[in-house]
N, C-alpha and C positions, 0 to 999 in steps of 0.2 A: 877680072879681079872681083873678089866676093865684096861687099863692102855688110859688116855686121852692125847693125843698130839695136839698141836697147830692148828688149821686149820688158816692158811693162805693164805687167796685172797684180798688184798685189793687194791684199784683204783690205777693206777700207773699214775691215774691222781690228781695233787695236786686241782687242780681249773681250772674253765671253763666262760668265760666271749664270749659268743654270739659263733662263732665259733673257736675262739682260746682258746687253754689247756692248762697248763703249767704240765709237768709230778713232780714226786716227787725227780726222778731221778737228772734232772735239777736243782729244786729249792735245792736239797739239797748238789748239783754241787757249785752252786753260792753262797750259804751259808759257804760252808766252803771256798771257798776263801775270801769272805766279814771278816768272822771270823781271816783266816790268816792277810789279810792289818790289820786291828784295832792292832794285837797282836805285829806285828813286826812295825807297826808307832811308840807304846807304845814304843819299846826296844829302837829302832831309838833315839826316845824325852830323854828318861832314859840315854842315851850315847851319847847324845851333838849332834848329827848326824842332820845335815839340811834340812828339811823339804824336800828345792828343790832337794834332792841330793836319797831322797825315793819316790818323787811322780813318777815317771817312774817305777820302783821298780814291780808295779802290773801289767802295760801290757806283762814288759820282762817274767814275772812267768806266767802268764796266757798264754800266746801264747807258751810260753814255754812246759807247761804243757801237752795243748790240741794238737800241732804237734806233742807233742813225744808220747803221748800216742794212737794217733791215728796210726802214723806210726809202734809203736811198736807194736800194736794189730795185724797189717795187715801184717807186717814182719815175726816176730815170729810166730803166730799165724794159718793167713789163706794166705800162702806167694802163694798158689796155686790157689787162687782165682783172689787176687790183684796183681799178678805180672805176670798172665802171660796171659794176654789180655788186651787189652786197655779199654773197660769197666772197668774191674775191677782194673787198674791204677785210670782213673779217679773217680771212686767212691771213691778211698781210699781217695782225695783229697775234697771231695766235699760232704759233709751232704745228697745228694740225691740216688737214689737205683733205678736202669733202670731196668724195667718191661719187662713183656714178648712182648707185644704190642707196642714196642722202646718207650715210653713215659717214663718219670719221676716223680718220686714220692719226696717228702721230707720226709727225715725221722729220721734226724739228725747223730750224729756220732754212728752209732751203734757198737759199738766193739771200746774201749778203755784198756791200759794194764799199770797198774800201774808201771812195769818197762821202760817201754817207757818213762812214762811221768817224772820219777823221770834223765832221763838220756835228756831229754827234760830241763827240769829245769835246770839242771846243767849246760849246755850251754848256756841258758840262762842269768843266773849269771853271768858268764863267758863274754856274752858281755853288762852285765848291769855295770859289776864293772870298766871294763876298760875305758866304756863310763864316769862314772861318779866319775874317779879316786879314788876309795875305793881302800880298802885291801879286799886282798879274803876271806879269813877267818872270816875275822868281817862281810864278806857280808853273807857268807853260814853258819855262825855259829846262827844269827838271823834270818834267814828262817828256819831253820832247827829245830826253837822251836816252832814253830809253824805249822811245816808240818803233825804233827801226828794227832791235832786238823782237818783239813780239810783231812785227810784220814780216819777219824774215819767219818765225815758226806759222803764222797765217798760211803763207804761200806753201810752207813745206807741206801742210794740212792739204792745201787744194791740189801738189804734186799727189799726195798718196789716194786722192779723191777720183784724179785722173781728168779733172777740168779745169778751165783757162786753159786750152791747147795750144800752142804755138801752130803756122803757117806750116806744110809739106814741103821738107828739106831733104837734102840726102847730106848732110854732114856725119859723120863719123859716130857722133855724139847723141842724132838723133834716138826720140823717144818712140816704140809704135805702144799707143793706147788702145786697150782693148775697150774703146767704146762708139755708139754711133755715131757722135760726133765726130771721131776721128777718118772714119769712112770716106775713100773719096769712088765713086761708083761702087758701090758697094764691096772695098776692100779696104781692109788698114794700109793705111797711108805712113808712113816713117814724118815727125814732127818736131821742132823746137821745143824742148823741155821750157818755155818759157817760166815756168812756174819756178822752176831753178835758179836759171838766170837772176829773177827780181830775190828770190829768199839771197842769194851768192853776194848780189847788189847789195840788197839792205843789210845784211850781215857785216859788208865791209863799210858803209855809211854810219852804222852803230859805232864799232869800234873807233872811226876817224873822229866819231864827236866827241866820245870818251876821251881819246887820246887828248883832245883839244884842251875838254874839261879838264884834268889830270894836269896837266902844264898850267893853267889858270890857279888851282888847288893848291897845288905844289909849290908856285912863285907867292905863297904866306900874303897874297894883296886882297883879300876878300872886298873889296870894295866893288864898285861899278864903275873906276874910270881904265879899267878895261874893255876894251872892244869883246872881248871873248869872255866876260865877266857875267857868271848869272843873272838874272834879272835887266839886262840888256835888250833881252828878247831873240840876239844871236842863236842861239841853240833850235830856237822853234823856229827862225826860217831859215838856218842849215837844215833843218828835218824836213822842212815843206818844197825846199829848191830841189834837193838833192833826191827824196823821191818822188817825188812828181815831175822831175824834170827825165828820171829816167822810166818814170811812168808813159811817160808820151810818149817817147823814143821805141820800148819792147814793145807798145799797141803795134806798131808796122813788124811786128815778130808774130803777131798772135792774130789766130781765128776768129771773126767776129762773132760776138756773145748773143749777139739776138736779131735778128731776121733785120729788123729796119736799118740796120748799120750796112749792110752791103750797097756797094755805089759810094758810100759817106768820104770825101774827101780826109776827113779825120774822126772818127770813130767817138763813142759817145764820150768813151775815158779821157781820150785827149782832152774833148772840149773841154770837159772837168776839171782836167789835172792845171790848166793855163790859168786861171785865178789863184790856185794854190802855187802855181810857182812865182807869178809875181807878187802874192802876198810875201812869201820867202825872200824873196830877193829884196824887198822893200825890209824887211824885220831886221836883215842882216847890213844892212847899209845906215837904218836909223841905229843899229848899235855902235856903228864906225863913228858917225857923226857925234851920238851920244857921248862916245868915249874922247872923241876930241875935243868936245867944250868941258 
């Protein structure tokens, strides 16, 4: 029996207008955050919250985002490249890649890490709220219903990018990537779309929290002696248990990301992801307690 797997190559270019491209990567970068403002303006307007008091709101998340995650990439990551020459200092700061010939090339952030970015954000909040005298809680607990939505278009980005590979599988379902990383003796190998899997995941982690929200909204008690009540802090450690818990779990799905991770009992993401799940787990249980006294 034949068994048919996915061939996968397709343009990692979305569109091309004379000599500028916009990749898919990108557009579908900017789309989940476009998606996240609209959802949390919505929550914002829903909970009496001032227009002027969210419009700052998306530069603090978005710088927020892209420093942490670029940093976290190049930290964790390839700490031996970026840290320990000055080329590779400033490249970690700077969208460009110096060539063999000293010139420069653009080539945007290549290497971002979504624990960076979520510990980017959180600083972030951190001086969005004090600037615009909120409560923390009700700041991070309305991003955080919206975060899964824009991590599930991330992942879709790095599906049409053709990395993060999943582990060589023969399931039905399997992806073959046309890149070297996918090579196993120098032939394409059939692979876990893991990149699928985690957007599929966080897609339906979005809507469960939504749902949650919506039943809180709906029951007319805008107060906090709800357990599931904004500003609880509920929201942001359902967002932090629920993807990072299933962050840990797809690592044993997926191709290791950089040479020193081979042999690694748990791989760099795991270790990562295990402070952000117990911070989760702790946020959602001080909301339980919260809501009982």
């Amino acid at each position: 029996m034949t068994t048919l797997f996915i061939d996968w190559q397709p343009s990692i270019e979305a569109f091309t207008i004379g000599s500028f491209s916009v990749r898919w990567y990108s557009l579908l970068w900017c789309a989940g955050l476009l998606l996240a403002y609209l959802i949390v303006q919505r929550l914002y307007r829903q909970q009496k919250i001032e227009d002027e008091k969210f419009e700052p709101l998306f530069f603090y998340c978005f710088l927020g985002v892209l420093i942490g995650a670029r940093l976290g990439h190049c930290i964790f990551y390839e700490p031996q490249y970026y840290l320990t020459s000055g080329t590779g200092f400033i490249e970690m700061l700077i969208p460009f890649h110096r060539l063999g010939n000293g010139s420069w090339k653009f080539t945007g952030y290549e290497g971002l890490a979504s624990h960076g970015g979520t510990i980017g954000l959180i600083i972030a909040m951190a001086l969005y709220w004090k600037r615009m005298k909120l409560k923390p809680w009700t700041v991070v607990d309305n991003v955080a219903i919206a975060v899964p939505a824009t991590a599930c278009c991330i992942r879709m980005g790095n599906l049409m990018n053709s990395e993060i590979i999943g582990n060589v599988t023969d399931v039905s379902w399997a992806f073959i990537f046309h890149t070297r990383e996918a090579m196993v003796d120098g032939a394409l190998a059939p692979r876990h779309p893991a990149q699928l899997y985690e957007a599929i995941a966080y897609l339906v982690f979005f809507f469960t929290g939504a749902l949650i929200y919506w039943k809180w909204y709906k029951s007319q008690d805008m107060s906090q002696t709800s357990p599931i009540a904004v500003g609880t802090g509920f929201y942001f450690g359902f967002c932090l248990a629920t993807i990072f818990t299933f962050r840990f779990f797809i690592e044993f799905l997926k191709k290791e990301q950089v040479d020193f991770e081979q042999g690694m009992l748990l791989d760099m993401g795991q270790l990562l992801s295990i402070p952000f799940v117990i911070l989760g787990m702790w946020c959602m249980i001080r909301a339980k307690r919260k809501a009982a006294k």
